[in-house]
N, C-alpha and C positions, 0 to 999 in steps of 0.2 A: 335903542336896543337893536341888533344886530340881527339881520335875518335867520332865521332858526334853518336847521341842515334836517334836511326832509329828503335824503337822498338811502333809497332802499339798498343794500348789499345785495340780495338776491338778481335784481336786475343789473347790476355793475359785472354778474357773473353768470348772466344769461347769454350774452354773445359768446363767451367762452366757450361754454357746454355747446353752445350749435357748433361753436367752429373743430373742436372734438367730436362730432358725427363726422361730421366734413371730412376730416380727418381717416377716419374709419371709411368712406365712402370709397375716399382717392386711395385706400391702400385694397380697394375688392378690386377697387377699378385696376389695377395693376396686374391682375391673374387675367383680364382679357381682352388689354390693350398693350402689347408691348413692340407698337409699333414705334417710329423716330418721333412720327407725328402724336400718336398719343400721351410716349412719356411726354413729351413737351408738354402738349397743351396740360397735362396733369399737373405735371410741374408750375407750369406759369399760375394754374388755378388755387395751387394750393400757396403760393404766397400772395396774392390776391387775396384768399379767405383771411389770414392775419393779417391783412391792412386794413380791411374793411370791418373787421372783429375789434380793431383798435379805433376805428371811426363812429362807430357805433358807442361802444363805452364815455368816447369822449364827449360825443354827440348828447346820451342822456344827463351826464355829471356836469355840463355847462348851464343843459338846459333849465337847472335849478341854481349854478351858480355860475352865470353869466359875468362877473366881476375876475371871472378866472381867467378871463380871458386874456391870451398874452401880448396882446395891441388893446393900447387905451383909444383909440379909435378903429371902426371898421367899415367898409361899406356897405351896403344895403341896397339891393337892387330893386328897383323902383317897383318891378311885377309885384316884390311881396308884401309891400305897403298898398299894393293897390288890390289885391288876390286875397290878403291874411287876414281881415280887419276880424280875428276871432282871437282862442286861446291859445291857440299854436301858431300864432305867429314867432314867439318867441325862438319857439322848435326849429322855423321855418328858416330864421335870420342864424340862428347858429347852425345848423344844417351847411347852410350858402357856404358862410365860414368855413367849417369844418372841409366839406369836398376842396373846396380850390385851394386848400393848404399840403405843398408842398412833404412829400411826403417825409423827410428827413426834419420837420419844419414840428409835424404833425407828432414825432416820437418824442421829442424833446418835449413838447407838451404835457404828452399821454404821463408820462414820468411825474414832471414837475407839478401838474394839476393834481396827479391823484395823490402826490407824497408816499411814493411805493420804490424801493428799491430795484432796479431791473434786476432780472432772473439770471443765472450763472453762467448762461448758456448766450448774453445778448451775443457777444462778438462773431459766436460761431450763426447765430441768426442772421446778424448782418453780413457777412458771407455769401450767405444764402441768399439774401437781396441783391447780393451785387452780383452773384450768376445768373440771376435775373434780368436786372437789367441789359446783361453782357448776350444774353441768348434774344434780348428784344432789339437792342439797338447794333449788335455788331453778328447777326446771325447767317451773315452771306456778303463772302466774299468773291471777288472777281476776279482771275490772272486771264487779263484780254491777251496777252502774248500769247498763253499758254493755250487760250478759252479753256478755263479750266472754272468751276467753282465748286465754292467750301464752305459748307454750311455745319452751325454746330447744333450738337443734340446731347439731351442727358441721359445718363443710363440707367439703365433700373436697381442699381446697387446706389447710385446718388441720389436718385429721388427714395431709395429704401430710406436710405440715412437721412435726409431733410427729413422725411414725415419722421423718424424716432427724435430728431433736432427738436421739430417743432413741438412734439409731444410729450417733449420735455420743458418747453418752454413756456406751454399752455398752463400744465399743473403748477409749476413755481409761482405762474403771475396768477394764476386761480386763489391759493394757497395764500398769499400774499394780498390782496385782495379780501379775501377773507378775515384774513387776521387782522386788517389797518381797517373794515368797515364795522365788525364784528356790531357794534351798538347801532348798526342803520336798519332797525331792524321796521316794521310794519308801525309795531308799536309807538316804538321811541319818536320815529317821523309823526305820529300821528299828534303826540305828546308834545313834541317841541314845539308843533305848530297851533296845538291848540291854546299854550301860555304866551305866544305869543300874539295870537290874536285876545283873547280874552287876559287883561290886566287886572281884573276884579280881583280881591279876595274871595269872591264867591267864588269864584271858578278855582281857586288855587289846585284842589284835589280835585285832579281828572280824574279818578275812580267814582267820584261821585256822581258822575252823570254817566258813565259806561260801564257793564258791564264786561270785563275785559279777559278773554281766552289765551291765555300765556302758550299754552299747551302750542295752540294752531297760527299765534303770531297775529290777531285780528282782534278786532269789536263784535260780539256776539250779542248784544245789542244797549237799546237804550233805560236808562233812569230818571225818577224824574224828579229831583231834590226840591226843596219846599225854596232852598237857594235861587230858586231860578224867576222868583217873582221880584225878588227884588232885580233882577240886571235890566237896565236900560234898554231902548226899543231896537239900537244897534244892535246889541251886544243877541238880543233874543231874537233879530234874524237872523243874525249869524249862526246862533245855533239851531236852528230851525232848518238851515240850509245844511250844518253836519248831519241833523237828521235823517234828514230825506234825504240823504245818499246812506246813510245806516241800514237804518228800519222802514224810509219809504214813509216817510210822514209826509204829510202838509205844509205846504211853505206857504205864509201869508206876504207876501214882495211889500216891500216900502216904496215909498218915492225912491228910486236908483239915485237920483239925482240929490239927496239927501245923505249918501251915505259918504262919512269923508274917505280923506285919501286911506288912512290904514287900513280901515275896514274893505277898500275897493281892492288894495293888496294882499289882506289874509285871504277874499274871496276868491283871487287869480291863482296863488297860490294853494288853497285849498282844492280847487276844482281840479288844479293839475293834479296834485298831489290824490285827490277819489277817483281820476281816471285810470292811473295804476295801479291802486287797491282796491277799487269797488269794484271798476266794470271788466275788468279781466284779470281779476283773481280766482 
């Protein structure tokens, strides 16, 4: 059985929305900075925020499916085997990833991992990136004969137009995003992982041990089916551990060392998976 997809839409579309304030920030910011030096750095900052808006996305959607990865091998820098030995280590080694990946490297990815068609507007985006580059690497020139020097700057009518570029380009891949995750939703994640951990017939109907809030997207709490004497001592820490991230119940631990391999990966997976819905929802 195949890892079940526990990857929420809300968070795949939460960098976005920051980067639309950002957005909104750099366009105040323009009524009272419209020095050479300002628009620049404004400029530079604001393709900055979409590179790191797309780092970020890629950064959560591996971290549950690391298989997506587009080298079948990677390195691993020694500090985070020796620094991570927790639950984010995983976060930690795709993170490394993700930063030192070439940023032309990194778009090709973001596309192909997420199965999203680019937005209508890439070409004129990448434009936009390459006046970027062009203002970082080639921003000052020298005529020694002349002593003269030329440095370039953008105007306030160019960086007007990027931020409307960009904010056209945010909403397409928002939208877009939306529509290809539409089923990731709280619920569904929580569903898919709970049949996959629990193979019983008892467990078949997850309604039967939760109580479940459609309205709000969440577990509003727990049940407690006569089902649940017959499951195994596996199967009843495992539930005991959804619990007590639900409702705050009692977990009785087993020998750790007793529990097999699956069970050690629903619980890896589960604890990530309650660290986005429980603790900072």
């Amino acid at each position: 059985m195949s890892k079940p997809l526990i990857i929420l839409k809300e968070y795949l579309i939460m960098p976005i929305v920051a980067t639309e304030a950002r957005i909104d920030d750099i366009t105040k910011e323009i009524q009272k900075d419209k020095t050479d030096v300002g628009l620049n750095g404004l400029f530079l900052m604001l393709v900055s925020y979409i590179e790191s808006m797309q780092k970020e996305i890629i950064k959560y959607y591996l971290k549950y499916h690391p298989e997506k990865l587009a080298d079948n091998t990677i390195e691993v820098d020694k500090s985070v085997l020796k620094e991570c030995e927790d639950f984010n280590m995983m976060e930690h080694i795709i993170a490394d990833y993700v930063d030192k990946m070439p940023y032309w490297k990194l778009s090709k990815l973001f596309y192909s991992v997420l199965r999203i068609d680019k937005p209508n507007n890439q070409n004129e985006i990448d434009r936009i990136k390459k006046r970027r580059n062009e203002l970082i690497h080639k921003n000052l020139e020298v005529n020694f004969k002349r002593n003269e020097i030329r440095q370039d700057f953008i105007t306030v009518q160019y960086l007007t137009n990027s931020l409307e570029e960009f904010s056209i380009f945010l909403t397409d891949l928002k939208l877009s995003i939306a529509d290809s995750f539409a089923y990731c939703t709280k619920i569904n994640s929580l569903q898919n992982l709970w049949h996959y951990t629990f193979k019983t017939p008892l467990c078949s109907n997850f309604s039967d041990f939760w109580y479940i809030d459609e309205k709000n997207d969440s577990l509003a709490g727990c049940k407690h089916p006569e089902a649940e004497e017959g499951l195994s001592s596996g199967e009843q820490f495992m539930l005991s551990i959804w619990r007590s991230q639900v409702c705050g119940c009692k977990v009785d631990f087993l020998n750790m060392a007793s529990i097999g391999r699956h069970y050690q990966n629903c619980l890896f997976m589960f604890l990530k998976l309650s660290d986005d819905i429980f603790l900072y929802s």
